[in-house]
N, C-alpha and C positions, 0 to 999 in steps of 0.2 A: 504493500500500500504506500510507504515512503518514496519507493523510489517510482513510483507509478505517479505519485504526486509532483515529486522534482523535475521530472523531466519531462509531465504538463506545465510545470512553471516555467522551467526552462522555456519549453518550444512558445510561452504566449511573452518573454521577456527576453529572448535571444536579441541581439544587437542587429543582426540583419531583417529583424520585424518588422522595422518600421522602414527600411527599403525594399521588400519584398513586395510581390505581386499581390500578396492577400491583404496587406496592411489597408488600401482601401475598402476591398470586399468587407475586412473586420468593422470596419470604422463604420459604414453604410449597415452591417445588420447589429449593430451597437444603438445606430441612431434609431432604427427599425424598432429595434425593443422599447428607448424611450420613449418614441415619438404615439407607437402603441397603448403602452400605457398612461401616458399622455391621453390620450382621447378617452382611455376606457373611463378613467378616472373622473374627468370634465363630464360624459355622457352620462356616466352610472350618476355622481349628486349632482347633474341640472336636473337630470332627467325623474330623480325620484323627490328631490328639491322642488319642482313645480310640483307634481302628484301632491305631494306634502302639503304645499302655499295654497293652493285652490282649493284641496278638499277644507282645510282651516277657515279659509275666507267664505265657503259657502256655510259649512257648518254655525259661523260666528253671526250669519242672518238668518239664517234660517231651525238650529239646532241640528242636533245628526238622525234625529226620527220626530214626527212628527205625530200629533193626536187630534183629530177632527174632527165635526162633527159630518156623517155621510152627507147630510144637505147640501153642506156648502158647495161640492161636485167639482173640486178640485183649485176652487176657485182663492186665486190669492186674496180676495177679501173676503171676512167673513160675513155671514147673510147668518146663520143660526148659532146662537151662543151655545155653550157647556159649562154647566154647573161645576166651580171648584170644588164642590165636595165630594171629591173622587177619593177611592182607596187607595190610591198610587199617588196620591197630592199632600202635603208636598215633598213628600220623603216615599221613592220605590221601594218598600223593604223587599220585598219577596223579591226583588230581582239586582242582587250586587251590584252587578254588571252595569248598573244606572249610577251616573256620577254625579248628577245635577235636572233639576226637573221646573220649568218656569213657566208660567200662564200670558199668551200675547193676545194681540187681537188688530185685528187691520180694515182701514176703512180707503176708500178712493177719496182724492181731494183734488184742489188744483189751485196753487198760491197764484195769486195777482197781487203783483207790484207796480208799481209805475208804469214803466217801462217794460215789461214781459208780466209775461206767465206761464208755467207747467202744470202738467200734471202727475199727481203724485200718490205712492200711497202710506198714509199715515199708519204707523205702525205701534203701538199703543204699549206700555211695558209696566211694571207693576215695582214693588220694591221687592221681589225675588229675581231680577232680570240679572245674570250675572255679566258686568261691565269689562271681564277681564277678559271677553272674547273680543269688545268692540276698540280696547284701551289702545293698542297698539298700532292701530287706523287714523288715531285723533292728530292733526295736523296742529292745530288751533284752538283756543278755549279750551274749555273744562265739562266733564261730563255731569249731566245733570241729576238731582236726587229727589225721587220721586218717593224714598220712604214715609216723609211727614202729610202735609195737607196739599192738596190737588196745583199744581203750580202750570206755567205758561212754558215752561223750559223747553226746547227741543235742540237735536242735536241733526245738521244736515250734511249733503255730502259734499266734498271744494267742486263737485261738477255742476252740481245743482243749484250752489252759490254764487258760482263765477258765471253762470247762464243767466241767474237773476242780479245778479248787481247786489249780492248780500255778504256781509261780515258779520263776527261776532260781534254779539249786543244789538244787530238791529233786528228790529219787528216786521211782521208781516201777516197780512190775512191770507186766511186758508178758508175755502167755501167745500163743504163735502158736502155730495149729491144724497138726495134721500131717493130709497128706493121706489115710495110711491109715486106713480103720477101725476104730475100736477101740483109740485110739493115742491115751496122754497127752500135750495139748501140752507144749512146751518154753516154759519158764519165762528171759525175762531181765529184769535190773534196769540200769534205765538212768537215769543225772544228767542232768538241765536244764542247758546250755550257754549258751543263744541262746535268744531268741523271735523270730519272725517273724510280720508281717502282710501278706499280700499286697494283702488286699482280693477275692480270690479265691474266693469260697467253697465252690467244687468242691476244688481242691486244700487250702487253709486248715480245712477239715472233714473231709480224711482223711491225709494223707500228716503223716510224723513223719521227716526223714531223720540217718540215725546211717552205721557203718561196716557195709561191706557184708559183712567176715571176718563176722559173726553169722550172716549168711542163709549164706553157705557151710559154716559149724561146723552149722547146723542140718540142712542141707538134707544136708548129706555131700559138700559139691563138695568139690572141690581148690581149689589157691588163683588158679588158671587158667581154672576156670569163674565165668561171671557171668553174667545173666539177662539185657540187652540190653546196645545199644551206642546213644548217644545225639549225633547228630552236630550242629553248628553250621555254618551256612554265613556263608559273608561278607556276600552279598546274600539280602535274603529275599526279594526279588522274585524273583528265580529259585531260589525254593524246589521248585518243581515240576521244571522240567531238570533242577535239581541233584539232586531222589529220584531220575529214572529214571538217570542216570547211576551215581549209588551202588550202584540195584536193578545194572544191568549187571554194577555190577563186582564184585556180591559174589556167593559159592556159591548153587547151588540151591536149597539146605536153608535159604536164610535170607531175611525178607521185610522189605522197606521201606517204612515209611510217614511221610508228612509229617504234621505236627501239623495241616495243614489237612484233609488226609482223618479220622484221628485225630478229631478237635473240629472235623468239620462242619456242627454246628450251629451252633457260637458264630461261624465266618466265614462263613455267610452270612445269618447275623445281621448283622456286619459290613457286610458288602456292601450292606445296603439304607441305610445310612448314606450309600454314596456317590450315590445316589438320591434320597435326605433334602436332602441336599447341593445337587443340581442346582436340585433343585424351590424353593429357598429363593432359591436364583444368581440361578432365572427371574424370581420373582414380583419378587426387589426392585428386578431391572436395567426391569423391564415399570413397575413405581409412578413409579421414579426418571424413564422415559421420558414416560408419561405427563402427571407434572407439570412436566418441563420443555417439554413441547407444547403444553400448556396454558399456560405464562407464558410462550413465546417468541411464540403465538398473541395474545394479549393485548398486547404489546408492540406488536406490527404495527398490532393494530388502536387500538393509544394514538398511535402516531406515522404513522400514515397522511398527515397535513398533511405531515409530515419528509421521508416515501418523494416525494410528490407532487413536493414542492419542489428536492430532489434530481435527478429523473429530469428535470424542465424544465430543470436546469442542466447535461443531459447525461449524468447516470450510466446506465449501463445497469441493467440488472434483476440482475445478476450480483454486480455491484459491489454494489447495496445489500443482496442477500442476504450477501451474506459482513459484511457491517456488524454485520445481523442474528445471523449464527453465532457471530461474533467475541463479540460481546455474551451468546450462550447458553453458547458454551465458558470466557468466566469464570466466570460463573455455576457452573458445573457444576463447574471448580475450586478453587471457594470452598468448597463444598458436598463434596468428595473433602478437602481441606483438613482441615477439622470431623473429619470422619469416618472420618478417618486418626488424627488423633488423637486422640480420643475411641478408637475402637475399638482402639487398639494399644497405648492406656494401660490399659484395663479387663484388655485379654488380659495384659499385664506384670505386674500385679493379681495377676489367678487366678494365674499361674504363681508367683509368691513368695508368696503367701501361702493359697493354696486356699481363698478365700472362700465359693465356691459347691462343694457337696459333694453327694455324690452314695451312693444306696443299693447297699450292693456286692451284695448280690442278684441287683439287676434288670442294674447295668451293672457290675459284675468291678473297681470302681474306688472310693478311698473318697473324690476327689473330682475334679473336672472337669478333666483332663489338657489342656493347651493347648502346640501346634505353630505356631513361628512361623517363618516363611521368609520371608526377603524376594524369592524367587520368586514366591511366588504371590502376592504382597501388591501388586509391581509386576505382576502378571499382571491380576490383578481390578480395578487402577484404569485400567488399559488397557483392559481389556473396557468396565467400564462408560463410560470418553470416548469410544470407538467407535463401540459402539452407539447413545450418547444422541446422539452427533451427526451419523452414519448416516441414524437416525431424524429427524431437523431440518429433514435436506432437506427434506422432505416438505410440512411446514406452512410453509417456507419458502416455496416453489413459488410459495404465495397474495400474494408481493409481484411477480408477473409480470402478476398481472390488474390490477392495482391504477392506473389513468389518472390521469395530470398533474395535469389540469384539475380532474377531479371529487374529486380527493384534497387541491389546495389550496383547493378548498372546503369540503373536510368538516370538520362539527364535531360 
């Protein structure tokens, strides 16, 4: 094993290395290895860094399952309230898996100002709303406290502000339509609080959230009706067991939906990310292969005189192949080396300072969210010594054919 190791050090720090024919070959599947893990790196936390950012940003309006009355028919405003005095309000016992459990309610409106108007839908929240989904969105102002007596507060989004000509601290009337016909809307006035920017532009272009006593002063509820229940689970990976479990355990008359049935368009948008993902895994771990088969191929046939000389001195074919290996798996270390660092300094980059930004249109984000685990960071630099050296065998093989005699001949 010693001298099997020496004379892989040897043959990769011989003086004629670095003027030899391979020395570029080395150099190019050196870069091949960083430049691969490089990308695997960047793709595997943007790529699971958006999944991440989006499903947060929908969960943080919406909760991760939802509780509603069948009536309302899907409908983002509610039309038929539900009594708080549910068995699962405010506290899930029976079901762990529940982390947080909050009562909303939502109405259509349309602010008029001066100079514009939108329409909107007011989103109504109670003082069990919990604020540390929406804290981290807040641009501006302060979030408002709807625990004490019924107040004017609301918090809007900088798209919805900058379209209306509004700051914090200033007022504005809100007209929400009544459903019957023939029926003057009701008229409220509400102060700027807070600004929020999710980057979201579904919710960031219509939702305005204040206290939800307005939708029940309008609507004629009691102070026990509210228009849905918005649950939080611990794990979102079992956001699905965790719906049907909740459907079980709630009355007839009420339905549950996860934000992935809810918005499932935007996850399985998602989903082809993880497909995005593989196809990237594939191609760079297949380049990185490639060119170190090509330069461990190129070494054999530089050092053919070496193998020759060797196997008259009694190595087997075994022996000099692992010579061989030894010599391709530093390589390939150098090369994960580079490219560990390099790619995990860029990612440290983006995540302090969001250099590379992104259009929240097309991706719900204003700039390139990055996930870093040293899971999968030690996962991928496994994969690729693996494979690359799985694959080695192969073109190794070719030092079995290779004869004594005719090898300390060749030149």
């Amino acid at each position: 094993m010693n001298l099997e190791y020496f004379i892989a050090k040897r043959l990769i720090t011989a003086k004629d290395y670095k003027s030899s024919i391979s020395a570029p070959i080395i150099k190019i599947a050196i870069s091949a290895i960083a430049i691969g893990i490089i990308m695997m790196l960047v793709s595997v936390a943007t790529g699971i860094g958006l999944q991440q950012k989006i499903r947060e940003k929908v969960a943080a309006f919406n909760g991760h399952i939802i509780i509603s009355n069948y009536d309302n028919n899907n409908s983002e405003v509610t039309l038929v309230p539900i009594s708080k005095k549910q068995d699962f309000y405010p506290n899930f016992k029976s079901l762990p898996d529940v982390k947080h459990i909050q009562a909303v309610a939502s109405k259509a409106g349309i602010i008029r100002t001066e100079n514009a108007f939108e329409g909107i839908i007011f989103k109504g929240v109670g003082s069990d709303y919990d604020w540390n989904n929406i804290k981290e969105y807040l641009v501006d102002g302060k979030l408002p406290d709807f625990s004490k007596n019924l107040n004017e507060d609301v918090i809007i989004s900088k798209f919805l502000a900058d379209r209306l000509g509004l700051k914090v601290g200033d007022s504005f009337n809100t007209f929400f339509i009544k459903e019957e016909q023939g029926k003057m809307p009701n008229s409220r006035r509400f102060k700027i609080t807070g600004i929020f920017n999710s980057g979201f532009q579904d919710f960031d272009a219509t939702y305005i959230l204040g206290d939800i006593r307005h939708i029940q002063r309008i609507n004629k509820w009691n102070q026990n009706q509210v228009g849905a229940f918005e649950v939080f689970v611990k794990d979102f990976d079992n956001i699905s067991a965790a719906g049907d479990k909740i459907y079980k355990e709630t009355s007839s008359n009420l339905d549950t939906k996860t934000i992935i049935e809810k918005y499932g368009y935007i996850f399985d948008w998602l989903q082809l990310f993880d497909f995005n993902i593989l196809v990237i895994l594939g191609v760079m771990i297949l380049v990185a292969t490639i060119n170190m088969v090509v330069a461990l191929l190129v070494l054999i046939l530089e050092r053919t005189q070496m193998i020759g000389i060797l196997k008259a001195m009694g190595a087997n074919n075994w022996t000099v192949r692992k010579i061989f290996l030894y010599n391709a798996f530093y390589l390939i270390l150098r090369g994960l080396f580079w490219g560990n660092l390099i790619g995990i300094s860029i990612l440290l980059i983006q995540q302090q300072f969001g250099i590379v930004s992104l259009n929240p249109e097309n991706y719900y984000v204003n700039q390139a969210p990055v996930y870093l685990n040293w899971g999968y960071i030690v996962l991928l630099n496994l994969l690729t010594v693996t494979v690359c050296f799985l694959v080695l065998l192969i073109p190794s093989y070719i030092i079995t054919k290779i004869s004594p005699v005719k090898a300390i001949r060749f030149d």
